[in-house]
FIZAMAR-796831 format. One record per residue: residue in one letter; x, y, z of N, C-alpha, C in turn. Coordinates in steps of 0.001 Angstrom, whole numbers, always signed. Example, Ala and Ser with C-alpha at 12.3 -4.5 7.8 and 13.67 -1.06 7.14 Angstrom:
<nodes>
<node><resn>A</resn><n_xx>+13190</n_xx><n_yy>-5690</n_yy><n_zz>+7800</n_zz><ca_xx>+12300</ca_xx><ca_yy>-4500</ca_yy><ca_zz>+7800</ca_zz><c_xx>+13200</c_xx><c_yy>-3300</c_yy><c_zz>+7800</c_zz></node>
<node><resn>S</resn><n_xx>+12850</n_xx><n_yy>-2250</n_yy><n_zz>+7080</n_zz><ca_xx>+13670</ca_xx><ca_yy>-1060</ca_yy><ca_zz>+7140</ca_zz><c_xx>+12900</c_xx><c_yy>+30</c_yy><c_zz>+7870</c_zz></node>
</nodes>
This chain:
<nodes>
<node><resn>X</resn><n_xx>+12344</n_xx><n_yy>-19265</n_yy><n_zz>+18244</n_zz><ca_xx>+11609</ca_xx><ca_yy>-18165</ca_yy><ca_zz>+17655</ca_zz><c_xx>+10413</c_xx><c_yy>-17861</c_yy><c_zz>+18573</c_zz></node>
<node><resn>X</resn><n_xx>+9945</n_xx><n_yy>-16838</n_yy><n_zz>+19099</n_zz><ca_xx>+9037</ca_xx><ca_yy>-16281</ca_yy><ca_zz>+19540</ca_zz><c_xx>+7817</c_xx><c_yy>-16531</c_yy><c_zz>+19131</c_zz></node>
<node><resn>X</resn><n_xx>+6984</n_xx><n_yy>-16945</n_yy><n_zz>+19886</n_zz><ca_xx>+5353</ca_xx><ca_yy>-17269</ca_yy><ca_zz>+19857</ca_zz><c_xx>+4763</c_xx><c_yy>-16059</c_yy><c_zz>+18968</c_zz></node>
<node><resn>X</resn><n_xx>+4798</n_xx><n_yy>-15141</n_yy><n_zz>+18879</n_zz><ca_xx>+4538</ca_xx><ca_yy>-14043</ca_yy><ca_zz>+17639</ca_zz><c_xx>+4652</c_xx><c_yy>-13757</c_yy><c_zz>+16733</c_zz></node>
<node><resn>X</resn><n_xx>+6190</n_xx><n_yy>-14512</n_yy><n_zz>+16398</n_zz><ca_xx>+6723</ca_xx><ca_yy>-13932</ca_yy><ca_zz>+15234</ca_zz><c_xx>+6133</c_xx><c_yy>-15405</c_yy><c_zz>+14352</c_zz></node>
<node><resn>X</resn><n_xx>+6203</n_xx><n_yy>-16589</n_yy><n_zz>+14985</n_zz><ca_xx>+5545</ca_xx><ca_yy>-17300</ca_yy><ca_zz>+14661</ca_zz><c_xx>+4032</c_xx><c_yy>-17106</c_yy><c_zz>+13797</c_zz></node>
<node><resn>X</resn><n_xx>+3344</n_xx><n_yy>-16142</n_yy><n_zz>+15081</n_zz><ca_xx>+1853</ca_xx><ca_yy>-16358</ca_yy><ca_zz>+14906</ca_zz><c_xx>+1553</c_xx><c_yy>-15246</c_yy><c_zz>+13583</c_zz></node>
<node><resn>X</resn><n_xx>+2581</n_xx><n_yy>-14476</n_yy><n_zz>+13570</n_zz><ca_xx>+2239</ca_xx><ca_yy>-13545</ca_yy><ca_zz>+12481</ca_zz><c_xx>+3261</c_xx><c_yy>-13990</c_yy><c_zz>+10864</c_zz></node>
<node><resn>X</resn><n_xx>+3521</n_xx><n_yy>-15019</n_yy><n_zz>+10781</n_zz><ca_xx>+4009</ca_xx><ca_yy>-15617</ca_yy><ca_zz>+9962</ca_zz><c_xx>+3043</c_xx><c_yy>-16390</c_yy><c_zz>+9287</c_zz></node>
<node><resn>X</resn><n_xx>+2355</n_xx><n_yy>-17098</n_yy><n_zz>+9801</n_zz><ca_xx>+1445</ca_xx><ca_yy>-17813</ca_yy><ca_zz>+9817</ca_zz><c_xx>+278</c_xx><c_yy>-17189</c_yy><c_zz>+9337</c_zz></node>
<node><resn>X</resn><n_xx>-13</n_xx><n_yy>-16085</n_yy><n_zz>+10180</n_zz><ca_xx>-1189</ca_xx><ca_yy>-14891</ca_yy><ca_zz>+9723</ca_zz><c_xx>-1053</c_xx><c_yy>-14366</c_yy><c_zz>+8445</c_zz></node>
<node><resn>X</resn><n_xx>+541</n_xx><n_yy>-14070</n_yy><n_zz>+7774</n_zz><ca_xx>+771</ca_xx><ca_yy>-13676</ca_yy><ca_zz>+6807</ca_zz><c_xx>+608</c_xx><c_yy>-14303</c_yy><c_zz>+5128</c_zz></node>
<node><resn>X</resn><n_xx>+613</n_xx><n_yy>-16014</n_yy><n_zz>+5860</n_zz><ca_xx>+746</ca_xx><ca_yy>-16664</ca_yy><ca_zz>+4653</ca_zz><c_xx>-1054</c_xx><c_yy>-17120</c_yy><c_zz>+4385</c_zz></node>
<node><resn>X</resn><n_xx>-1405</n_xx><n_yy>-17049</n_yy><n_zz>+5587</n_zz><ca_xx>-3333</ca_xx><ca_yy>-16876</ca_yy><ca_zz>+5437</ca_zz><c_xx>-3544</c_xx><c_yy>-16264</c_yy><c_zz>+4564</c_zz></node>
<node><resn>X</resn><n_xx>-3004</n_xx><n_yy>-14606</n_yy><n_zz>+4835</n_zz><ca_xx>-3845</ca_xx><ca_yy>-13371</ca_yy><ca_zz>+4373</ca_zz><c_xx>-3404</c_xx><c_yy>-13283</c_yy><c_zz>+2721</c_zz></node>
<node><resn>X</resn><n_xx>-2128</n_xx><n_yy>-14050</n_yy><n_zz>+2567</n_zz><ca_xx>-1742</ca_xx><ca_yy>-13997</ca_yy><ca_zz>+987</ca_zz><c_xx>-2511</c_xx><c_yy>-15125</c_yy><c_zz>+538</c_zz></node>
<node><resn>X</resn><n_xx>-2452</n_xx><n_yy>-16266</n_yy><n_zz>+856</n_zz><ca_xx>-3687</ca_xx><ca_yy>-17175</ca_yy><ca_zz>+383</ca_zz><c_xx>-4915</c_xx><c_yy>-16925</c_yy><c_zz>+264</c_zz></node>
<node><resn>X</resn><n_xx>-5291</n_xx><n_yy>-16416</n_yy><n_zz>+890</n_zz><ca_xx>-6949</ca_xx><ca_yy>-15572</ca_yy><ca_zz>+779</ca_zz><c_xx>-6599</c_xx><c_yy>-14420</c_yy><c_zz>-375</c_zz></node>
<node><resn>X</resn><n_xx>-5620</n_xx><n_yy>-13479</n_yy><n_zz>-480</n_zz><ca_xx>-5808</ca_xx><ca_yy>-12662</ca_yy><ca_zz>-1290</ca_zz><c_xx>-5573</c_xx><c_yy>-13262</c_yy><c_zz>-2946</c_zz></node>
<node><resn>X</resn><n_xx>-4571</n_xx><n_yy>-14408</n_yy><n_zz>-2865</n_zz><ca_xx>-4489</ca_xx><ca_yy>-14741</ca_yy><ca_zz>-4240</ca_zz><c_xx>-5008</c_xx><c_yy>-16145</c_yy><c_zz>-4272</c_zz></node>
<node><resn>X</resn><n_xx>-5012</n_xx><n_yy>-16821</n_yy><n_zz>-3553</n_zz><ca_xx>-5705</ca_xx><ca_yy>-18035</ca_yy><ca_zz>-4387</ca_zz><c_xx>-6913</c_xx><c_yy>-18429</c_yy><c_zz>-3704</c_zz></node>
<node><resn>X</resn><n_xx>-7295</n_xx><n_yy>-17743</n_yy><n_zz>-2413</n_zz><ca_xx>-8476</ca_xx><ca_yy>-18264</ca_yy><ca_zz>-1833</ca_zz><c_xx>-10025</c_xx><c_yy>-17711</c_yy><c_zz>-2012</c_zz></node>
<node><resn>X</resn><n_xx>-11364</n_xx><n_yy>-17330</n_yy><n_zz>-1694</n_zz><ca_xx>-12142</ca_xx><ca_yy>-16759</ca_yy><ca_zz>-1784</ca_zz><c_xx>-11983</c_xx><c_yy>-15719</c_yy><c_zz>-2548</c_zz></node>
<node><resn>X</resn><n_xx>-11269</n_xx><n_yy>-14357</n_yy><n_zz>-1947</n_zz><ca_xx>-10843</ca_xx><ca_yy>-13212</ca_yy><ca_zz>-1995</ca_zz><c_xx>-10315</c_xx><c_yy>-13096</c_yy><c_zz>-3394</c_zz></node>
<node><resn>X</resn><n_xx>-9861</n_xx><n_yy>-14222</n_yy><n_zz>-4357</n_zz><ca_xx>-8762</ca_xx><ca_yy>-13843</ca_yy><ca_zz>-5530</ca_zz><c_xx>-9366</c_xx><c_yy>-13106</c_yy><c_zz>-6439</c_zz></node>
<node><resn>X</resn><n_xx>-10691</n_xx><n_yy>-13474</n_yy><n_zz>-6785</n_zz><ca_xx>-11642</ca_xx><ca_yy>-12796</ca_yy><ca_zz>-7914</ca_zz><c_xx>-11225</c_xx><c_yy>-10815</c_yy><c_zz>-7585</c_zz></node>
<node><resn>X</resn><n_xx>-11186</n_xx><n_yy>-10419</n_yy><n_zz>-6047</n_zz><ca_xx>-10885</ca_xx><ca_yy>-8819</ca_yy><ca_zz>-5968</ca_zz><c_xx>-9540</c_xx><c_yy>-8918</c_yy><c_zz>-5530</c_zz></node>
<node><resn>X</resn><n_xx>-8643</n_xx><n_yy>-9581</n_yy><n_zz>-5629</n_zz><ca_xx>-7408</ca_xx><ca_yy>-9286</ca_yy><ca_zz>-5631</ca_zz><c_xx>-7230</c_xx><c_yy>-8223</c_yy><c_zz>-3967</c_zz></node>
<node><resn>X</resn><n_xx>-6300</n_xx><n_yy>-6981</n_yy><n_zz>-4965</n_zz><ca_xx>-6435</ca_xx><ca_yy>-5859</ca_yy><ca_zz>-3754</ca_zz><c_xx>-7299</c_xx><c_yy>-4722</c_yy><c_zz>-4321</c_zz></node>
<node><resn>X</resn><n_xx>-8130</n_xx><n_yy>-5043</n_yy><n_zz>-5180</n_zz><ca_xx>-8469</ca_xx><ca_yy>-3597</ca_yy><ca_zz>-5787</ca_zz><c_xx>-9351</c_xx><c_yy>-2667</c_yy><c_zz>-5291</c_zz></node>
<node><resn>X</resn><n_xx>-10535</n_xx><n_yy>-3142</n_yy><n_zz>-3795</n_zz><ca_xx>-11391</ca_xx><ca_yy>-2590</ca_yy><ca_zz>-3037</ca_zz><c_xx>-11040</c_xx><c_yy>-2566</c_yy><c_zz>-1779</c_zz></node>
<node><resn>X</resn><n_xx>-11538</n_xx><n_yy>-1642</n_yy><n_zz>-715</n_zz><ca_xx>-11584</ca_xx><ca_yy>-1931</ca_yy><ca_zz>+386</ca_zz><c_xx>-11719</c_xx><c_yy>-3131</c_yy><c_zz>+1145</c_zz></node>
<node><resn>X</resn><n_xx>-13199</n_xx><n_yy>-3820</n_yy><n_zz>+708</n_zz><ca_xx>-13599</ca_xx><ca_yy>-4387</ca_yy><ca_zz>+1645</ca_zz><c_xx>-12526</c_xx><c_yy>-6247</c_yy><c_zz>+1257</c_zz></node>
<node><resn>X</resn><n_xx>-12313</n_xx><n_yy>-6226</n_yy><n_zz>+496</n_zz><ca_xx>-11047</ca_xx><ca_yy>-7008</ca_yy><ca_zz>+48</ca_zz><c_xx>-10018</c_xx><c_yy>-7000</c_yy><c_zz>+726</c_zz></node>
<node><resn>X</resn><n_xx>-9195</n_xx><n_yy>-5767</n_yy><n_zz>+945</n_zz><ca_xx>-8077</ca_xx><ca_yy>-5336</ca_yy><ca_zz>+1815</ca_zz><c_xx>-8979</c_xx><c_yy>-5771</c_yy><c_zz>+3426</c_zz></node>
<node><resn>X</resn><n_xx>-9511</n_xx><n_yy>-5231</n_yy><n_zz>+3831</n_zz><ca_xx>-10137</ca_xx><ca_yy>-5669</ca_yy><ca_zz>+5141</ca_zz><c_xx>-10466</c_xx><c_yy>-7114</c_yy><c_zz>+5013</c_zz></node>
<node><resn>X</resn><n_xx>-10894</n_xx><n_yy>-7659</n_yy><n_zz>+4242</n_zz><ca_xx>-11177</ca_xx><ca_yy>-9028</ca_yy><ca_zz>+4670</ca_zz><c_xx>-9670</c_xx><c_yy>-10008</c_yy><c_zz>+4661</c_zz></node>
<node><resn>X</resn><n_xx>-8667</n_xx><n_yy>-9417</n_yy><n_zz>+4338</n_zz><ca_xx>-7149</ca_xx><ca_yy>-9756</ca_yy><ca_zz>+4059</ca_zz><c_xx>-6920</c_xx><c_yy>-9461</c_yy><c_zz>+5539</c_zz></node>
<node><resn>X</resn><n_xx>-6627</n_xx><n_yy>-8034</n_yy><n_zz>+6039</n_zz><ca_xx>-6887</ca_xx><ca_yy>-8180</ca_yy><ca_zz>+7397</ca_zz><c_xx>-7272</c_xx><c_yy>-8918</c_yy><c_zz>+8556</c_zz></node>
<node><resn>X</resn><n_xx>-8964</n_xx><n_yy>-9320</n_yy><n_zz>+8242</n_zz><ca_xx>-9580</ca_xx><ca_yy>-9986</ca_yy><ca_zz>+9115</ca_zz><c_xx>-9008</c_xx><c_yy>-11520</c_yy><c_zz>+9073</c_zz></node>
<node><resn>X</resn><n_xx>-8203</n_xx><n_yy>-12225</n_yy><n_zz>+7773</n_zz><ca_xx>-7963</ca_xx><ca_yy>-13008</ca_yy><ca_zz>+7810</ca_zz><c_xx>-6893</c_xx><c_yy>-13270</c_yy><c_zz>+8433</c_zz></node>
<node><resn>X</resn><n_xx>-5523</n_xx><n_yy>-12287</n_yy><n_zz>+8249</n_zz><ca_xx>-4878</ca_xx><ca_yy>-12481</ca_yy><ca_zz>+9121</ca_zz><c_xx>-4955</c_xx><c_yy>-12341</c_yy><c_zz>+10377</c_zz></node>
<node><resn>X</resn><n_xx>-5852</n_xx><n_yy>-11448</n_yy><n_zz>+11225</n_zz><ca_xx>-6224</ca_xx><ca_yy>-11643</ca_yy><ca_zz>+12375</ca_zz><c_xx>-6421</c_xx><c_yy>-12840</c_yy><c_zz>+12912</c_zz></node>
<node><resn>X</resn><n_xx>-7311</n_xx><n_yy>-12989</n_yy><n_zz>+12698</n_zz><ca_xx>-7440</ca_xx><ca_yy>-14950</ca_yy><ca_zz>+13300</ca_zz><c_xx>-6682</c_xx><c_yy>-15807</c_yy><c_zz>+12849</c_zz></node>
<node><resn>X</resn><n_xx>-6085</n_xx><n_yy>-15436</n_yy><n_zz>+12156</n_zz><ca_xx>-4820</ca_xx><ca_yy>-16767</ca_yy><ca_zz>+11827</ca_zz><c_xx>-4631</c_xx><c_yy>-16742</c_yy><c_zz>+13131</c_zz></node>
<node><resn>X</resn><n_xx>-3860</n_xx><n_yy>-15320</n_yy><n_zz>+12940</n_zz><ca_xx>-2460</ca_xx><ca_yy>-14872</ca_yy><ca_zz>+13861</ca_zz><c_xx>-3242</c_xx><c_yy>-15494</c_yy><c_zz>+15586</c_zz></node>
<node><resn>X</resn><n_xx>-4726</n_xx><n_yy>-14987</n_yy><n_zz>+15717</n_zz><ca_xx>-5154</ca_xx><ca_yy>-15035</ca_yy><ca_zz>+16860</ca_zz><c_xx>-4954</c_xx><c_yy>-16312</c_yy><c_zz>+17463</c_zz></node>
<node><resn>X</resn><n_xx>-5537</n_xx><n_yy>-17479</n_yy><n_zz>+16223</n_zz><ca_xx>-5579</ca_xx><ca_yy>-19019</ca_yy><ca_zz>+16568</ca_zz><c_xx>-4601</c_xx><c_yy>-19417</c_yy><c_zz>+16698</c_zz></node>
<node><resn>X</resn><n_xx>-3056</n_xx><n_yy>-19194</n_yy><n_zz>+15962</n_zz><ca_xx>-1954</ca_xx><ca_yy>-20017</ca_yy><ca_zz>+16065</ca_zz><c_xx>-1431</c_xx><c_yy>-19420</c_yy><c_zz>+17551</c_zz></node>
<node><resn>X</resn><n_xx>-1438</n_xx><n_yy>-17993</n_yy><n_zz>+18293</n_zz><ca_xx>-1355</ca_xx><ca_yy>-17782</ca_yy><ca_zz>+19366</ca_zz><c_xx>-1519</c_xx><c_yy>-18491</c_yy><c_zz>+20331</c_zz></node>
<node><resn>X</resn><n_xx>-3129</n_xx><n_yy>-18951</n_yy><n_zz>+20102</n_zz><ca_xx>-3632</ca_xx><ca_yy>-19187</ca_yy><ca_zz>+21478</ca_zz><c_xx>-3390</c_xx><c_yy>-20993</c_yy><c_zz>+21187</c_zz></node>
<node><resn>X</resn><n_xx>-2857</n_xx><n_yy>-21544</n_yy><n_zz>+20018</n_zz><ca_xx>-2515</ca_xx><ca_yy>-23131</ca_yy><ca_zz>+20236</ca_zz><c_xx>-1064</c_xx><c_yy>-23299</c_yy><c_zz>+20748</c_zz></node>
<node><resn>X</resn><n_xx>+59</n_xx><n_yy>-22325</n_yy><n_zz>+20122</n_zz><ca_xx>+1291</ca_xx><ca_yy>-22151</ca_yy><ca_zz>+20761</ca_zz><c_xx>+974</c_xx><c_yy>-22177</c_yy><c_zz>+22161</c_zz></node>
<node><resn>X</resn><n_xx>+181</n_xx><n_yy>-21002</n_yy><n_zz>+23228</n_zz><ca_xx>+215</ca_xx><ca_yy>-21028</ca_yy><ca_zz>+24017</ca_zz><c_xx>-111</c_xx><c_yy>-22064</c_yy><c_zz>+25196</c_zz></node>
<node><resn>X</resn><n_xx>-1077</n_xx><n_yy>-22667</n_yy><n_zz>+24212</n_zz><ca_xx>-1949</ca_xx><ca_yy>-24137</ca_yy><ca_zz>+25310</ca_zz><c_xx>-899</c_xx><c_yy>-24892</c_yy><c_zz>+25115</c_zz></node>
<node><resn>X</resn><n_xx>-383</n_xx><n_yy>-25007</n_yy><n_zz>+24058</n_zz><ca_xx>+903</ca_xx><ca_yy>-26165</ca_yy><ca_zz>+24184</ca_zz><c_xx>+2465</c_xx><c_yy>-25643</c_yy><c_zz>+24884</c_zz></node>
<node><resn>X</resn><n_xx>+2024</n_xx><n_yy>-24503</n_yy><n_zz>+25515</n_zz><ca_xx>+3388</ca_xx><ca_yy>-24079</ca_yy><ca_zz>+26341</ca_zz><c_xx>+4737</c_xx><c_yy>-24038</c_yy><c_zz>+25741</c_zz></node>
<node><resn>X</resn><n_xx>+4536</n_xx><n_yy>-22907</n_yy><n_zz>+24435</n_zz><ca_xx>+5499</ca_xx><ca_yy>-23118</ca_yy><ca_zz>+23783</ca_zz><c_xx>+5994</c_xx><c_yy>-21415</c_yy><c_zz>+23944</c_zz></node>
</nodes>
């Protein structure tokens, strides 16, 4: 499997943990800045599991 599809798998199950059971659960999806911080979370998932796949030459 591809270093991406990986990293955004990973990013995905962040951004649902943050939206339902982590910080974020109290606003669900019902505001913006909720949806963006769902975003931002998957961003750096996705960013960090990237760049550890990559150091480990995978």
């Amino acid at each position: 499997m591809p270093r991406n599809d990986i990293a955004a798998i990973i990013g995905l199950i962040v951004a649902f943990w943050y939206v339902f059971a982590g910080p974020g659960r109290a606003q669900g999806l019902r505001n913006p800045r909720a949806i963006g911080m769902a975003l931002a979370a998957f961003a750096v998932a996705f960013a960090i599991t990237w760049i550890v796949l990559r150091l480990l030459n995978y």
